[in-house]
NUFITOR-432059 format. One record per residue (C-alpha): residue number from 0; x, y, z. Coordinates in steps of 0.2 Angstrom, whole numbers, plus 5000, padded with zeros to 4 digits. Last residue first. Layout:
residues N
REC  nr   xx   yy   zz
REC NUM    X    Y    Z
...
//
This chain:
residues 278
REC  nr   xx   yy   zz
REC 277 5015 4927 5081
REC 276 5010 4918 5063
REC 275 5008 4898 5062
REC 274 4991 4898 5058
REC 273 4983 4913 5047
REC 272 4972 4922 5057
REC 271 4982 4939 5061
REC 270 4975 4952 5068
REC 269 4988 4966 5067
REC 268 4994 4978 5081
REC 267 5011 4971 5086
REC 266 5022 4988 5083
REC 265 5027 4992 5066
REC 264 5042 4990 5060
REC 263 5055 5002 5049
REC 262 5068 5000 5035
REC 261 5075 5015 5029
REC 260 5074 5029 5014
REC 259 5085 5042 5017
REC 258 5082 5059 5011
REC 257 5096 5063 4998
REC 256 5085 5073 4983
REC 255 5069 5079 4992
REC 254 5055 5067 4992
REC 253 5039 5071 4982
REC 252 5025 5061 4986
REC 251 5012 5049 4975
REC 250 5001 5035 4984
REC 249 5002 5018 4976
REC 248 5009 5010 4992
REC 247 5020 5025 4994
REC 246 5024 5031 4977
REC 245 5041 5043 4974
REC 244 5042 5056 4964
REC 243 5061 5062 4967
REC 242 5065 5082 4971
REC 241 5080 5090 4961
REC 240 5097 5089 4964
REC 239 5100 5070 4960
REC 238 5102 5056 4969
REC 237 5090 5046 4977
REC 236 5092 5037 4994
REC 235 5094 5019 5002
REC 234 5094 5011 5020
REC 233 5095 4995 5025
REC 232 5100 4986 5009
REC 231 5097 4970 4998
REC 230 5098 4968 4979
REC 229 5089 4964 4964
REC 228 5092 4970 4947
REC 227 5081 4969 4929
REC 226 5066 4965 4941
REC 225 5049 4961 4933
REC 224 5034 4969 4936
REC 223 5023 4960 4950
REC 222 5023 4974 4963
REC 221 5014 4982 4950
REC 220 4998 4972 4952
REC 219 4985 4985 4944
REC 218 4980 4979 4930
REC 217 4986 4998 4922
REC 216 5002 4996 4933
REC 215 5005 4978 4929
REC 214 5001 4984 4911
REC 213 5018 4997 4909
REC 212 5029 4986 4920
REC 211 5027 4972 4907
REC 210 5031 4987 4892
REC 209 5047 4993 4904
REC 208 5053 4975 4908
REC 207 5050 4968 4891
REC 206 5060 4985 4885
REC 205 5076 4979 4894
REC 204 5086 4991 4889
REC 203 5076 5004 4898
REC 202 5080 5000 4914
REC 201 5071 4989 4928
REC 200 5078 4989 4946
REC 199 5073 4979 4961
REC 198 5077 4984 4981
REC 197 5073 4974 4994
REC 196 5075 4982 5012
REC 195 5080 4977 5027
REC 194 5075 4973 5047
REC 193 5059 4964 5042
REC 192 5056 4966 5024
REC 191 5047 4981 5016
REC 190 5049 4982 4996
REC 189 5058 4994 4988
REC 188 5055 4996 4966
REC 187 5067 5007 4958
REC 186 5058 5013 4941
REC 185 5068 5020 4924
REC 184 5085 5015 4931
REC 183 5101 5023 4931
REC 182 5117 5014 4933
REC 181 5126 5010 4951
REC 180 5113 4996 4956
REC 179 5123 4983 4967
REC 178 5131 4995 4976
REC 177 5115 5000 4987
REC 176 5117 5014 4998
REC 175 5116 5029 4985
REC 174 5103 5027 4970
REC 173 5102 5035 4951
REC 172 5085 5039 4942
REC 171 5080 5038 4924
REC 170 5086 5049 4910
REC 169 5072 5053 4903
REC 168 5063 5050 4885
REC 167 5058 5030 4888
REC 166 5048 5031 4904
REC 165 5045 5051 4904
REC 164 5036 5047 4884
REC 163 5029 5032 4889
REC 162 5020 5042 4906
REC 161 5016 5053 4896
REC 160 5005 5044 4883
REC 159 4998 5034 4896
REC 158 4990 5050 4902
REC 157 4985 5057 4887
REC 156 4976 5039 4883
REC 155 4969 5036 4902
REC 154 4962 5055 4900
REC 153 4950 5049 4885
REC 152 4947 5031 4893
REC 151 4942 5041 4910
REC 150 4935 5026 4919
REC 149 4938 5030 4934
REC 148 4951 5017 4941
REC 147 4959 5015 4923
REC 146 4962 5034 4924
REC 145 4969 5033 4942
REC 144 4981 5021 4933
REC 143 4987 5030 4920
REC 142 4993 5044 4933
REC 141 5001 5031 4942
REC 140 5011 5026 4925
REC 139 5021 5044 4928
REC 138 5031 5034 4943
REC 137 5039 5025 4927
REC 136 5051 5039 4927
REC 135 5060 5034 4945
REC 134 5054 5028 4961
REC 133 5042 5016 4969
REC 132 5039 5010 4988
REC 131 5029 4995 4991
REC 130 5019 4987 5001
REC 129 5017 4993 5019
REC 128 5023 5011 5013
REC 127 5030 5024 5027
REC 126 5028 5042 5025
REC 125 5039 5055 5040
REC 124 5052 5060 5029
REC 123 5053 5041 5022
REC 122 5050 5027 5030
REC 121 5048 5008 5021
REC 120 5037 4994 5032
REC 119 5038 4979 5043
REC 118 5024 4972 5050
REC 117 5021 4968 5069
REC 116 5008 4955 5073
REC 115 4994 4953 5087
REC 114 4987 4935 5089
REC 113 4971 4934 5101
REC 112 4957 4927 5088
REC 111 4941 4925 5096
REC 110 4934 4941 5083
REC 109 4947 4935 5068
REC 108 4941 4920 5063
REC 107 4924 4925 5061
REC 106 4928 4942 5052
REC 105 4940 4932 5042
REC 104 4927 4922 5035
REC 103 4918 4938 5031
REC 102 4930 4944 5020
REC 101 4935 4930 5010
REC 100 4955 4929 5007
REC  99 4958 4916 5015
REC  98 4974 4908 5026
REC  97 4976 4927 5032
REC  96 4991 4939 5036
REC  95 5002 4938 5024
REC  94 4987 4938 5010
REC  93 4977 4953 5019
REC  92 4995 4963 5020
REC  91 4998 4957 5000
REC  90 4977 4963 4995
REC  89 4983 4965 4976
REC  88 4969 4972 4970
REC  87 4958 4980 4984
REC  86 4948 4977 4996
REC  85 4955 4960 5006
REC  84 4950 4962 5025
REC  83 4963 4971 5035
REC  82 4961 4973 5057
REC  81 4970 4983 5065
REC  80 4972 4984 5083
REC  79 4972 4999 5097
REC  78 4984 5010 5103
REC  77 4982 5025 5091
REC  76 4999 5031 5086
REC  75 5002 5028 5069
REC  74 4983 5032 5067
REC  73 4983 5045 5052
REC  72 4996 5035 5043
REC  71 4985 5017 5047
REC  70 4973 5025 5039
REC  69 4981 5033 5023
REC  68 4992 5018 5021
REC  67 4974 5007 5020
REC  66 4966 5019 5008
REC  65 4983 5019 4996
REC  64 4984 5000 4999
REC  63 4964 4994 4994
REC  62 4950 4994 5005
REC  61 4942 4986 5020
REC  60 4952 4990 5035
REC  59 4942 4987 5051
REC  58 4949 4996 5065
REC  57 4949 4987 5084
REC  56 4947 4991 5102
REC  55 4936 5006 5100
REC  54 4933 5015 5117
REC  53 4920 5028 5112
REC  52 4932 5040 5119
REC  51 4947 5027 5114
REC  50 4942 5031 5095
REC  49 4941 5049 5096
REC  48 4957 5052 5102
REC  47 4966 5042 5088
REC  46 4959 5051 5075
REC  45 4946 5045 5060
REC  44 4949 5046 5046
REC  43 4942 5062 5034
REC  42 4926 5056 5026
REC  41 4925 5058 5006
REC  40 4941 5049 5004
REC  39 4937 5039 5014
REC  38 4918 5032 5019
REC  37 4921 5031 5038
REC  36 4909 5021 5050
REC  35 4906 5021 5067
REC  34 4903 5012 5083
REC  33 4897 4995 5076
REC  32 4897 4983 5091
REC  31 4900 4964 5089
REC  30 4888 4951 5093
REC  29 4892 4938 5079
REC  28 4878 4941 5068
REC  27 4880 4961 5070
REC  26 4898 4959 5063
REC  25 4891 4947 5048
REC  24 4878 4960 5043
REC  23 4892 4975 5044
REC  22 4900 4963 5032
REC  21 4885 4961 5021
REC  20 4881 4980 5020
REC  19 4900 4982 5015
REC  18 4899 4971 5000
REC  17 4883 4979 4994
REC  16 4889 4997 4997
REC  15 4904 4992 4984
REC  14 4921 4985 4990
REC  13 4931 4978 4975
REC  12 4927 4991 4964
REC  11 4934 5007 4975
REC  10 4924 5022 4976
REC   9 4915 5018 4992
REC   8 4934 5016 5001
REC   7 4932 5008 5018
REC   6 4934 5012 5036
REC   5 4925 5000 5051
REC   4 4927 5004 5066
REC   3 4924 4990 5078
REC   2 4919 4987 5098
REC   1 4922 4970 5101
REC   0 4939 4962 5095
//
């Protein structure tokens, strides 16, 4: 790790210009090379061929899921190495990867550190999610969210509003290629594990699931929400005739009814610090 990119999300809480000014600091103070910066969303990313022209050997991630995704989407086939400092709310790829979750402590860790490590991920018509894939009603809370992000109390109200009403007033979704969860559920939760997928299902009768759900998405930590039904699979799909909302690591997309939903991995691109990991 020599020559850095460094992409990060201004608009997000957790990395402010004062947090970023003090990790470019601690690059510098170890003897490693700036090339350039990108402020996303306002920036587009970065593309592979620019990178190896000013021959960058690693990107620094310091964001939340949805800015993270978005980078490591636009450079699925850059050859380099990633590097994710916790910028967000849940930070699960900083946590699996590092003992710490201080920013500038992995910095210093991470510039001797040699380990490269695959990730697994979900894949779907050309979109994979790191952390999480959502379907279902309760995909209408995403909306709340973004409120909660900008402070739009007024737009959080009319948003929450709807996404109770599409929680509690539709018919929730149904799924093919997992036989544990034949019902219809008002959010499908996938989770990324290597080789398989893990699949959790909350319906409406449990109404603790739905309100717990409900916060986690406001708070943030919606991975958290508790699971009515749990199961394991390789490759799943949502029935129906008409396009699914689905979330990739927070990040809304319309799938078409049937596309399959499968396990993928990534190659070994990921500095990793925490011991025992490679």
């Amino acid at each position: 790790m020599e020559r850095l990119w460094f992409i990060t999300n201004p608009g997000s809480g957790s990395t402010t210009k004062a947090k970023c000014d003090a990790l470019e600091a601690v690059f510098a103070e170890r003897g490693l090379t700036l090339v350039g910066r990108t402020a996303f969303p306002a920036e587009a990313m970065p593309d592979g061929a620019d990178l190896d022209r000013d021959r960058v050997d690693t990107v620094v991630l310091f964001a939340g899921d949805g800015t993270i995704n978005a980078a490591l989407s636009a450079l699925r086939t850059w050859e380099g190495s990633f590097l994710i400092l916790p910028g967000g709310t849940m930070n699960l790829l900083a946590k699996s990867l590092h003992s710490t979750l201080d920013p500038q402590a992995i910095i210093q860790a991470a510039h001797d550190e040699t380990t490269r490590i695959a990730l697994p991920y979900i894949q779907a018509a050309g979109n994979r999610a790191f952390v999480g894939l959502i379907m279902g009603p309760a995909t209408a809370w995403f909306r709340a969210r973004e409120a909660v992000r900008k402070g739009a109390l007024r737009r959080l109200f009319q948003a929450a509003n709807v996404a109770w009403s599409r929680t509690f007033g539709g018919s929730g979704i149904r799924v093919s290629g997992v036989s544990a969860l034949a019902g219809r559920y008002q959010a499908v939760f996938v989770r990324p594990e290597r080789g398989e997928l893990h699949v959790a299902a909350v319906d409406a009768r449990d109404w603790s699931a739905i309100v717990q759900l409900g916060w986690e998405w406001l708070t943030g930590d919606w991975v958290a929400a508790h699971a009515v039904s749990e199961s394991l699979t390789r490759e799943l799909a949502a029935r129906g005739k008409k396009p699914v909302l689905a979330l990739f690591d927070g990040e809304p997309v319309s799938l078409a009814p049937g596309t399959p939903i499968t396990a993928g991995m990534s190659r070994k691109a990921f500095i990793a610090t925490r011991a025992g990991l490679g």
